[in-house]
C-alpha positions, 0 to 999 in steps of 0.5 A, a space after each residue: 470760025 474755028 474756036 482757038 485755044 491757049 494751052 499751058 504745058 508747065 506741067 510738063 515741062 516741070 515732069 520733064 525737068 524734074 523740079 518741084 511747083 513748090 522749088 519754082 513758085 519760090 524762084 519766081 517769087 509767087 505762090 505756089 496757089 499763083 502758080 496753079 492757076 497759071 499751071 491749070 491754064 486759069 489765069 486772065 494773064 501772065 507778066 512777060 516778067 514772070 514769063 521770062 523768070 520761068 522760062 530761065 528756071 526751066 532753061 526753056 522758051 516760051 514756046 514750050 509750055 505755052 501752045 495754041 490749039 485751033 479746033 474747027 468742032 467745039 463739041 470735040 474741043 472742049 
């Protein structure tokens, strides 16, 4: 079974937007260590409310900054 993924893409969208982690944490209301994690791809879970708060900020949608990756070789996944 291939082994799946979740890939989180905020860094790029932050480079994209040109807009500051620090400038973000602060709209949505987190810090900016909170933030990391998320951005890293390290947290167990995100709120659809935190969600919706970063996609307004970047004036994007979900689907940008969160994609998923199938691999059918793990040793070429990781």
């Amino acid at each position: 079974m291939p082994e799946t993924n979740i890939v989180i893409r905020l860094d790029v969208m932050l480079a994209r937007r040109k807009v500051k982690s620090k400038d973000l944490a602060r709209y949505i209301g987190i810090t900016e260590q909170n933030l990391s994690i998320i951005k890293l791809g390290k947290a167990k879970g995100i709120r659809f409310a935190t969600l919706a708060k970063i996609c307004e900020f970047l004036e994007c949608k979900p689907g940008d900054i969160i994609d998923i990756e199938f691999c059918e070789d793990e040793a070429i996944c990781d």
